[in-house]
Backbone as a printed PyTorch tensor [residue, N CA C, xyz], in Angstrom:
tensor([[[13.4030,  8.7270, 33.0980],
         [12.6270,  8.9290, 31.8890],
         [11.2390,  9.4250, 32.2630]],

        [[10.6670, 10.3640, 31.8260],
         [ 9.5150, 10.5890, 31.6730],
         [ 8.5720, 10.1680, 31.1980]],

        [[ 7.1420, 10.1330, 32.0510],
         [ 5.7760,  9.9640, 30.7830],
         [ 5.7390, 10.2140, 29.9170]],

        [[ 5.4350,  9.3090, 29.0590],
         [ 5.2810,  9.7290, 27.4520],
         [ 3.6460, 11.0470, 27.6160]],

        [[ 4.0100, 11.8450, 27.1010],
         [ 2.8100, 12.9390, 26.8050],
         [ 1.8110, 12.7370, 26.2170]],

        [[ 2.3080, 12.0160, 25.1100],
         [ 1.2320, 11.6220, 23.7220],
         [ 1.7970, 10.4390, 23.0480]],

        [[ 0.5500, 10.1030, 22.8520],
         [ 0.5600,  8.4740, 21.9780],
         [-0.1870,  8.4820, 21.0310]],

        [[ 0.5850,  8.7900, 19.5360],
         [-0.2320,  8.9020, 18.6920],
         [-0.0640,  7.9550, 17.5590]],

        [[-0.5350,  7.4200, 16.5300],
         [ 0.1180,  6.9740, 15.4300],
         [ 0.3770,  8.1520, 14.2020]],

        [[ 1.7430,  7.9160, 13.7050],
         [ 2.3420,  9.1270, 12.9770],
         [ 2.6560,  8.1690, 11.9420]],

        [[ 2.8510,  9.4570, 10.6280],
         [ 3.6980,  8.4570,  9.7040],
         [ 4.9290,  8.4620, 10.0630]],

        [[ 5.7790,  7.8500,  9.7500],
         [ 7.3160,  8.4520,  9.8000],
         [ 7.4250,  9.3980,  9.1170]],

        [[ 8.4630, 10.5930,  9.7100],
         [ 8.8780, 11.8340,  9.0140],
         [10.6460, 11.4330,  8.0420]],

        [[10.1270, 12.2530,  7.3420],
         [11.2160, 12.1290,  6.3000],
         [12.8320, 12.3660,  6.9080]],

        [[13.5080, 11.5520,  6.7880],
         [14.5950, 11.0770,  7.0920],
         [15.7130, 12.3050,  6.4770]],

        [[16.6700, 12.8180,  7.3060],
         [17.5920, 13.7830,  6.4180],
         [18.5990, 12.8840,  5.5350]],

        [[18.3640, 11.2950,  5.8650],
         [19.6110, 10.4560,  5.1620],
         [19.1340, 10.0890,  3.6530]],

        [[17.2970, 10.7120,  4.3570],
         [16.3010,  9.4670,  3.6660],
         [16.3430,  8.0560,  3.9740]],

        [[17.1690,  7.6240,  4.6160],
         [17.2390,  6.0360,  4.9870],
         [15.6990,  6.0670,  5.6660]],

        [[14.8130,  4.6270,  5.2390],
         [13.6170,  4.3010,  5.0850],
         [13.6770,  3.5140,  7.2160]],

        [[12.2250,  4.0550,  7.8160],
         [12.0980,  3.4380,  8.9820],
         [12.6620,  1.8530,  9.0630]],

        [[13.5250,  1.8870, 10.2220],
         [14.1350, -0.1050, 10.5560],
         [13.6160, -1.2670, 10.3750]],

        [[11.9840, -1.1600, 10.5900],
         [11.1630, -2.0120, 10.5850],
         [10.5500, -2.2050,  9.4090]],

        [[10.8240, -1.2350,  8.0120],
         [10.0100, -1.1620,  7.0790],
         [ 8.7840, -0.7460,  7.0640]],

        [[ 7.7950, -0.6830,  8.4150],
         [ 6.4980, -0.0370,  8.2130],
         [ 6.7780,  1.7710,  8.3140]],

        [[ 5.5610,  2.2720,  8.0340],
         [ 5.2480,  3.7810,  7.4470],
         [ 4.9100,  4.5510,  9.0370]],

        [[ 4.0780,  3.4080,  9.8430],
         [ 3.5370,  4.4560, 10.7690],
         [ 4.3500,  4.2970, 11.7610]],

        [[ 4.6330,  5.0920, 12.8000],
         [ 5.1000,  5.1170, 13.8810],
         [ 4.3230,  6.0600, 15.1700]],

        [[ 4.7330,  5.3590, 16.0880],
         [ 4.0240,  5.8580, 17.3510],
         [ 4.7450,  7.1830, 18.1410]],

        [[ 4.0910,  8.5660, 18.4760],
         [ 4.5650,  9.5200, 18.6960],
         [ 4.5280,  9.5160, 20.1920]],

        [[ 5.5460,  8.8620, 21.1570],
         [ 6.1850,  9.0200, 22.5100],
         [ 6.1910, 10.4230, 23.2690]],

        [[ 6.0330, 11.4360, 22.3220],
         [ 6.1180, 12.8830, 22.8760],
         [ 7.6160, 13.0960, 23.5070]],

        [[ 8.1340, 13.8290, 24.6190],
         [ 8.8180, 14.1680, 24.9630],
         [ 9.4060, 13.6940, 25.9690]],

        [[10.4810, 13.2080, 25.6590],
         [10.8990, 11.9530, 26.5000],
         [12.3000, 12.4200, 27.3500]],

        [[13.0520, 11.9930, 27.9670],
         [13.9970, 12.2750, 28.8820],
         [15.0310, 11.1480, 28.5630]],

        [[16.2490, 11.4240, 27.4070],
         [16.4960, 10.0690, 26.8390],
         [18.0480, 10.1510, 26.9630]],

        [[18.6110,  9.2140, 27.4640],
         [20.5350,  8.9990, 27.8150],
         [21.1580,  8.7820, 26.7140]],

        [[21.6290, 10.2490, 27.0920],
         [22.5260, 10.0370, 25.2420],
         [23.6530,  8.9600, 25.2720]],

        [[23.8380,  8.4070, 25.7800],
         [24.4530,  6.9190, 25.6820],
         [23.9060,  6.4300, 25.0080]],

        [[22.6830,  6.3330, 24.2070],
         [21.5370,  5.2450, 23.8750],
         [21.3850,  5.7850, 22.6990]],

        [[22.0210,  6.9940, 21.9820],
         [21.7070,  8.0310, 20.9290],
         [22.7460,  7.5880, 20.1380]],

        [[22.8400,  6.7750, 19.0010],
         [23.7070,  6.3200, 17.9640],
         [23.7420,  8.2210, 17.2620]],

        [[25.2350,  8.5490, 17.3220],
         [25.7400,  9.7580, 16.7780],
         [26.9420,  9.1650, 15.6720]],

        [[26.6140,  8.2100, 15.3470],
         [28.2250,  7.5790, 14.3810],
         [27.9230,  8.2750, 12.6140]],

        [[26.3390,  8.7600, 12.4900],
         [26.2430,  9.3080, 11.3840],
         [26.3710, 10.9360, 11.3070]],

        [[26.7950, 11.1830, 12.5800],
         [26.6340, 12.8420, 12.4740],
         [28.0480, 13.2810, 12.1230]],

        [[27.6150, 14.7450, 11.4010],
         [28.7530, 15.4610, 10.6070],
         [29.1370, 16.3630, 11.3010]],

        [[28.9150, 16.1260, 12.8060],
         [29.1140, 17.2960, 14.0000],
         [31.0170, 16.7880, 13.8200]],

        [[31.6510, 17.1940, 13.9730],
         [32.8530, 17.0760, 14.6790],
         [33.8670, 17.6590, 15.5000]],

        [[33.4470, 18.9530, 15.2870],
         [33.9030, 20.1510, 16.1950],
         [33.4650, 21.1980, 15.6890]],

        [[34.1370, 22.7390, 16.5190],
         [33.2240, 24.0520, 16.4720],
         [33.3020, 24.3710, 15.0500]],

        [[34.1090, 24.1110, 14.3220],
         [33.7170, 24.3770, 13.0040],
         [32.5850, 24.2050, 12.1650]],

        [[31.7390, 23.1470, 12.7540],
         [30.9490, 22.2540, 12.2680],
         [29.4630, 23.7160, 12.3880]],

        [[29.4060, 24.3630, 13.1980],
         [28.7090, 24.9780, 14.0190],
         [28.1150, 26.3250, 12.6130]],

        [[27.5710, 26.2960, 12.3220],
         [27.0610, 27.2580, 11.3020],
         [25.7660, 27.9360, 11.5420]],

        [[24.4560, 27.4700, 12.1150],
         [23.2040, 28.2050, 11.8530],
         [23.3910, 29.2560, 13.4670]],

        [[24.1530, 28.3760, 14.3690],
         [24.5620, 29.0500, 15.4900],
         [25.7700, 28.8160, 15.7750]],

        [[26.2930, 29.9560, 16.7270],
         [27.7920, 29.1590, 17.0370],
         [28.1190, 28.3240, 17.6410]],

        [[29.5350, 27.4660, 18.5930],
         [29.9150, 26.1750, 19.2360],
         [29.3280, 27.2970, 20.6830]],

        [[29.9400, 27.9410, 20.7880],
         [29.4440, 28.6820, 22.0080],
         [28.3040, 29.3510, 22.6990]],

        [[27.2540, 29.5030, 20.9580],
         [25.8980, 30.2240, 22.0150],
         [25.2940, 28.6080, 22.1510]],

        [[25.9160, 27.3940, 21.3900],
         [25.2580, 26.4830, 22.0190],
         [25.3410, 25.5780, 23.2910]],

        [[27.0300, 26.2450, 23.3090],
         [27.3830, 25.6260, 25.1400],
         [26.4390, 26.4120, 25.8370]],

        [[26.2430, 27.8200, 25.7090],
         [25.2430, 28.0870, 26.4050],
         [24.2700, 28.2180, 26.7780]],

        [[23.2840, 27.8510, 25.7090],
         [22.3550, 27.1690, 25.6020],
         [22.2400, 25.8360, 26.4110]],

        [[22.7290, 25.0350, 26.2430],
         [22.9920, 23.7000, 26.8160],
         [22.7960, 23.6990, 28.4240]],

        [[23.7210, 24.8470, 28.4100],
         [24.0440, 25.0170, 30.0360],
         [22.8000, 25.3840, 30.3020]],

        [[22.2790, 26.5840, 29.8260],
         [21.3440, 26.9470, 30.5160],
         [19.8610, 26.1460, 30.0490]],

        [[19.7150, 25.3710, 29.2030],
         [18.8360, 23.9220, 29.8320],
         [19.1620, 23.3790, 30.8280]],

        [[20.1160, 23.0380, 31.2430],
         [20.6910, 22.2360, 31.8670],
         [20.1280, 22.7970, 33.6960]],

        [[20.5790, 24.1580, 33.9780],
         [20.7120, 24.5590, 34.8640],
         [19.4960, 25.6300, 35.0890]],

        [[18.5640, 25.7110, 34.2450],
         [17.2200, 26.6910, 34.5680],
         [16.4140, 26.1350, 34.2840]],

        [[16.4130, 25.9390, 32.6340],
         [15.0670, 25.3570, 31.8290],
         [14.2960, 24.3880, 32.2100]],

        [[15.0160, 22.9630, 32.3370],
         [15.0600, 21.5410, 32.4310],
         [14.3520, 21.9480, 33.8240]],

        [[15.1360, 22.0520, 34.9070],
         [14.4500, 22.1510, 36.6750],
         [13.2850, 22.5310, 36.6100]],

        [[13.0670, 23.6020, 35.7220],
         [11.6340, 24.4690, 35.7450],
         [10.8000, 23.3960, 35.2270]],

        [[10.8650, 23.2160, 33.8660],
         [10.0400, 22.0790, 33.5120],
         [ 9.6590, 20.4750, 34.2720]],

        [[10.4140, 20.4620, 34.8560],
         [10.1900, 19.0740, 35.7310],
         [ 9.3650, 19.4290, 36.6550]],

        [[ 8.9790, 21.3630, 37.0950],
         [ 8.5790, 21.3310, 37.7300],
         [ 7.0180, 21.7370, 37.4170]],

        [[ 6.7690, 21.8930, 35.8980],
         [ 5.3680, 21.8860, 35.5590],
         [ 5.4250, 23.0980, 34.9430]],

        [[ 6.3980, 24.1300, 34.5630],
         [ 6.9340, 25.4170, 33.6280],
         [ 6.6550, 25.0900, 32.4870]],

        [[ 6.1410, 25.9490, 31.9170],
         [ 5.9480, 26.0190, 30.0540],
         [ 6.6510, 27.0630, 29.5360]],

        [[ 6.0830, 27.1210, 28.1010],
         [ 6.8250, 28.2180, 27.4500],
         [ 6.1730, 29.5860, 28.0330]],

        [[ 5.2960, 29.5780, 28.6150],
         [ 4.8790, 31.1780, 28.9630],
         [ 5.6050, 31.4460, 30.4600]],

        [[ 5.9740, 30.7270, 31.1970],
         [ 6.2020, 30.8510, 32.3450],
         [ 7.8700, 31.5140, 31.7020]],

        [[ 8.3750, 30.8770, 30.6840],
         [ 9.7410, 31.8050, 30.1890],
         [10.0380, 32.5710, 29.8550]],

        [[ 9.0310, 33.3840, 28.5530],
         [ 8.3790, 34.3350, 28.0640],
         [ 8.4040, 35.3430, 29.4880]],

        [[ 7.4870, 34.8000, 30.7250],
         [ 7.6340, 35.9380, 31.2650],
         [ 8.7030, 36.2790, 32.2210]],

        [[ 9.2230, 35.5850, 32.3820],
         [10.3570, 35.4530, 32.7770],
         [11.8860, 36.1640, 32.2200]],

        [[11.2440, 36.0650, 30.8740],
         [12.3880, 37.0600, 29.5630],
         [12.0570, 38.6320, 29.8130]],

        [[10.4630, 38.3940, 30.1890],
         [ 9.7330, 39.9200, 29.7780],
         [10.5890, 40.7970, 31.1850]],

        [[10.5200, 40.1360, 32.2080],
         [10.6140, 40.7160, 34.0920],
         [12.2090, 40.9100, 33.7620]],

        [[13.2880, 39.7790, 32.6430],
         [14.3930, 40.4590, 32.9070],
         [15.0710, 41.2750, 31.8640]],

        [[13.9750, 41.5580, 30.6330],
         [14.0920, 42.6880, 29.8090],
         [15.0580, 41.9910, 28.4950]],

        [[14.9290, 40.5120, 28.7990],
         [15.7150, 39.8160, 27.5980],
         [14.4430, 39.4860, 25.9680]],

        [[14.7960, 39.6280, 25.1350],
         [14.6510, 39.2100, 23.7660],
         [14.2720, 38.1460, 23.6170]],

        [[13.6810, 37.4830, 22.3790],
         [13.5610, 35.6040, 22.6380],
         [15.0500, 35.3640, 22.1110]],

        [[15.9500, 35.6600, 21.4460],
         [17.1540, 35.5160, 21.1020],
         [17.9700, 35.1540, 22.1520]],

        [[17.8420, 36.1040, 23.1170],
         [18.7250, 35.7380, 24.4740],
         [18.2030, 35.7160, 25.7930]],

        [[16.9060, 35.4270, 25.5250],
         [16.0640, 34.5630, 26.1930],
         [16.1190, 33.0530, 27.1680]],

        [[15.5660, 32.5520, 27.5540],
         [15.1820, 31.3710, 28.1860],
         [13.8450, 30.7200, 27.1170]],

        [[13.0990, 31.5260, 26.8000],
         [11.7570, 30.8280, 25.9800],
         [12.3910, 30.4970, 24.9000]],

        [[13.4940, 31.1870, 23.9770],
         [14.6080, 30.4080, 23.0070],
         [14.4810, 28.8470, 23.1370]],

        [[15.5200, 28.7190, 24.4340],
         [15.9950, 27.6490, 25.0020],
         [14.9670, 26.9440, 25.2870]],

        [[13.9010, 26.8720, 25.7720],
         [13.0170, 26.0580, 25.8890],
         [12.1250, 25.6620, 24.4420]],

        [[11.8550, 26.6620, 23.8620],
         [11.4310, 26.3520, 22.2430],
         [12.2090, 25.3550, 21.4720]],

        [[14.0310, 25.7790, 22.0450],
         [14.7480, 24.6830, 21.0190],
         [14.8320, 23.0330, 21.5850]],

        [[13.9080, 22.6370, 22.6970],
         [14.4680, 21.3120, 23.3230],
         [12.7450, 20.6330, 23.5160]],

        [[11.6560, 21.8640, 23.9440],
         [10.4760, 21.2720, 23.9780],
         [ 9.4680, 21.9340, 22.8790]],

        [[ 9.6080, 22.7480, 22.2240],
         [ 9.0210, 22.8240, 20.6700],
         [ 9.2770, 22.7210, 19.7030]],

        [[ 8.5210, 23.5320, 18.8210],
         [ 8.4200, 22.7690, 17.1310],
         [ 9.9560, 22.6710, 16.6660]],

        [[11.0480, 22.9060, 17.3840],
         [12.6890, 22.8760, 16.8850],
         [13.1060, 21.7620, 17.6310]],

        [[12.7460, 21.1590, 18.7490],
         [13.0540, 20.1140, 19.4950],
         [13.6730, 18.9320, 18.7920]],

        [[14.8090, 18.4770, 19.2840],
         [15.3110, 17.3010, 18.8110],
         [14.7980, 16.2580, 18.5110]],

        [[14.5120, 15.7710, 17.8250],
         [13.7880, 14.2020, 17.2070],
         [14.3620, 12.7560, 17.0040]],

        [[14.1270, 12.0620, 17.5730],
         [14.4340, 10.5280, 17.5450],
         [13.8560,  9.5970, 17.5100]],

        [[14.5150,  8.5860, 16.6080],
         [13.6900,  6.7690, 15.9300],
         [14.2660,  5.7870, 17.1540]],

        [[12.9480,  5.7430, 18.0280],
         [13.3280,  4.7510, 19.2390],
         [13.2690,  3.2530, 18.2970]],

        [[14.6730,  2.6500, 18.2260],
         [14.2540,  1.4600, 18.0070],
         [15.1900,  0.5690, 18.9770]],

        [[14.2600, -0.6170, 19.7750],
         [14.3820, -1.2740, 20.7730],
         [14.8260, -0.3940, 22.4130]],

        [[16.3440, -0.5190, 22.5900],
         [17.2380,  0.5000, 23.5430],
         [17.8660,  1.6980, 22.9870]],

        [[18.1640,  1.8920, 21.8030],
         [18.9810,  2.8080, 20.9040],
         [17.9360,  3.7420, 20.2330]],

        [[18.5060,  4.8990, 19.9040],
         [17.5430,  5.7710, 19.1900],
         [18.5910,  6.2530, 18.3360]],

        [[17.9450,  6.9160, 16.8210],
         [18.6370,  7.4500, 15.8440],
         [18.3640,  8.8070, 15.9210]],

        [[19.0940,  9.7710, 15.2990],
         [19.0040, 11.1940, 14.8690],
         [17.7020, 11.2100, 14.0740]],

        [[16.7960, 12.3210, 13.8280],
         [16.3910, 12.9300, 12.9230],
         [16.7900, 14.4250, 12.9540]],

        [[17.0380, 14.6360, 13.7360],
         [17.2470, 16.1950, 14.2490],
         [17.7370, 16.7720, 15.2790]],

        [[18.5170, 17.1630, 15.3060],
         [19.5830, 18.1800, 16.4720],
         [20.7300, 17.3480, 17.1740]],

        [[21.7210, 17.2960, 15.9120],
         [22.9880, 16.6550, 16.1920],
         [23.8400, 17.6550, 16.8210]],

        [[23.7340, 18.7260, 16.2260],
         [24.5610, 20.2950, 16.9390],
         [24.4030, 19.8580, 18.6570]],

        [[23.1220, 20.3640, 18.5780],
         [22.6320, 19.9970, 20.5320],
         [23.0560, 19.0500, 21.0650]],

        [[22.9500, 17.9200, 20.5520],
         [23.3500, 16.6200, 20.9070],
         [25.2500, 16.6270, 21.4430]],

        [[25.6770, 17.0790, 20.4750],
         [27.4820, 17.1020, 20.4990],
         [27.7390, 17.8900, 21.6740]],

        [[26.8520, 19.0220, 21.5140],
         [27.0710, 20.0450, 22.8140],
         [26.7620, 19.0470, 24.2700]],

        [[25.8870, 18.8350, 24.1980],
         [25.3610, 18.0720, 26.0580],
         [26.0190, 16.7110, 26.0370]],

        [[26.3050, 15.9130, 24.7860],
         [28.0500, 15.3340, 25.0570],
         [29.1100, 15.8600, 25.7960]],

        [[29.2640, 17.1290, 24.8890],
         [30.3930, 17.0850, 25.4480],
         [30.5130, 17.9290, 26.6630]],

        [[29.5490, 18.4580, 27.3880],
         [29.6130, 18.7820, 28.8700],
         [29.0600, 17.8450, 29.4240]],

        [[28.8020, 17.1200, 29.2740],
         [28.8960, 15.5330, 30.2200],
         [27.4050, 15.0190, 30.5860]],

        [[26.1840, 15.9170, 30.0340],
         [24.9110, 15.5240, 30.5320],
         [24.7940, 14.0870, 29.9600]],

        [[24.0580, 13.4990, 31.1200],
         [23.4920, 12.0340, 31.1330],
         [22.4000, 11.8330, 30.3030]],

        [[21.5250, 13.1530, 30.0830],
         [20.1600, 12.7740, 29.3490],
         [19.7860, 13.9710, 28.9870]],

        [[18.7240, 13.9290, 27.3790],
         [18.2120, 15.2820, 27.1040],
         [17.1480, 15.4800, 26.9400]],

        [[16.3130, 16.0570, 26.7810],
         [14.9310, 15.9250, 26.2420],
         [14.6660, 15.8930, 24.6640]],

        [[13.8100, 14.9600, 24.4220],
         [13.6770, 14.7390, 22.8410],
         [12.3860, 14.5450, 22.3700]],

        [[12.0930, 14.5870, 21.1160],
         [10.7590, 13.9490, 21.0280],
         [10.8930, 12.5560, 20.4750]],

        [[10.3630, 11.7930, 20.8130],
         [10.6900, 10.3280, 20.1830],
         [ 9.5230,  9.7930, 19.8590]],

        [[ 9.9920,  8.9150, 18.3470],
         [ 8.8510,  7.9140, 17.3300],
         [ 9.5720,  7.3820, 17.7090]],

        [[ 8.3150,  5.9930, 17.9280],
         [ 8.7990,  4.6500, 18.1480],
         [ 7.6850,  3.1870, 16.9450]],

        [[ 8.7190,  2.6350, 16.5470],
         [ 8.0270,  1.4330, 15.3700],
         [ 6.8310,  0.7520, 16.2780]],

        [[ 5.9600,  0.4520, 15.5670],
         [ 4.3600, -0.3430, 16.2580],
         [ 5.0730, -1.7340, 16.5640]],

        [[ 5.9310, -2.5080, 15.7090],
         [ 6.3790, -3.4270, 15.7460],
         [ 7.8090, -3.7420, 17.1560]],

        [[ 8.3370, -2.7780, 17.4660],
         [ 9.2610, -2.5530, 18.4390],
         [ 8.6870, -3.1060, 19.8630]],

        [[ 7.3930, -2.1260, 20.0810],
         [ 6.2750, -2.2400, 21.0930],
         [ 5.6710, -3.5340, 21.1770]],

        [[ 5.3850, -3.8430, 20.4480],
         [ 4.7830, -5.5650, 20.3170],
         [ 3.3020, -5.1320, 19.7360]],

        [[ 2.8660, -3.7100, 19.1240],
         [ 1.5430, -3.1650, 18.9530],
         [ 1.5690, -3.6190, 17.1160]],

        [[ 0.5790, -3.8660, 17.5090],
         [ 0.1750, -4.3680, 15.6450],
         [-1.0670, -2.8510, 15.7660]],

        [[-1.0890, -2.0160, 14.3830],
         [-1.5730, -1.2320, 14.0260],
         [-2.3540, -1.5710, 12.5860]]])
């Protein structure tokens, strides 16, 4: 797991179930970008179930996607890579942001990045069940996410 980046107090963001934060309070603490075992990722509410499911992209540009977090993005970033270091990296091999690497890094460490309600060991969905099903089901141990966590979880009174 990684350093948390940022520690902020947030409100909670609006829920796609709308189901109201676990703890009942409003604010939550912003963990930043975390390195989190999807073992620990309750998926029992997602409407992923197979490639059919797959609509804003397909089952396949997201295996590849996946993969190629998995096997470029992710290494780079552990190693202190941002989004410009991909960008130029797209530019030197004449790729698009579409079929890009800065894509792929936009969809896992920016404003599209997967989102999760750390509560205790388990975390919930807010966002990117598609992604999630994908690095299931090629077998990754962990993904990058952004994670809120309850003040009350922490033992932090706010």
């Amino acid at each position: 797991s990684q350093s948390p980046s940022l520690q902020t107090a947030i409100p909670h963001p609006a829920s796609d179930s709308g189901s109201p934060p676990p703890t009942g309070s409003s604010v939550w603490i912003e963990l930043g970008i975390q390195s989190v075992p999807i073992g620990s990722i309750d998926l029992s509410d997602s409407s992923v179930q197979g490639a059919g499911d797959f609509k804003k992209y397909s089952h396949d540009v997201l295996l590849d996607g996946v993969r190629r977090l998995r096997d470029e993005v992710q290494p780079a970033v552990e190693k202190g890579a941002d989004g410009d270091h991909f960008s130029d990296l797209d530019s030197r091999a004449g790729a698009d942001y579409e079929h890009g690497l800065r894509r792929i890094y936009d969809s896992f460490y920016g404003m599209d990045r997967i989102r999760l309600n750390k509560n205790g060991d388990k975390y919930t969905v807010e966002n990117g069940y598609h992604r999630l099903a994908v690095a299931n089901e090629l077998g990754l141990h962990s993904i990058p996410a952004s994670v809120v966590e309850a003040p009350s979880v922490r033992g932090e009174g706010i």
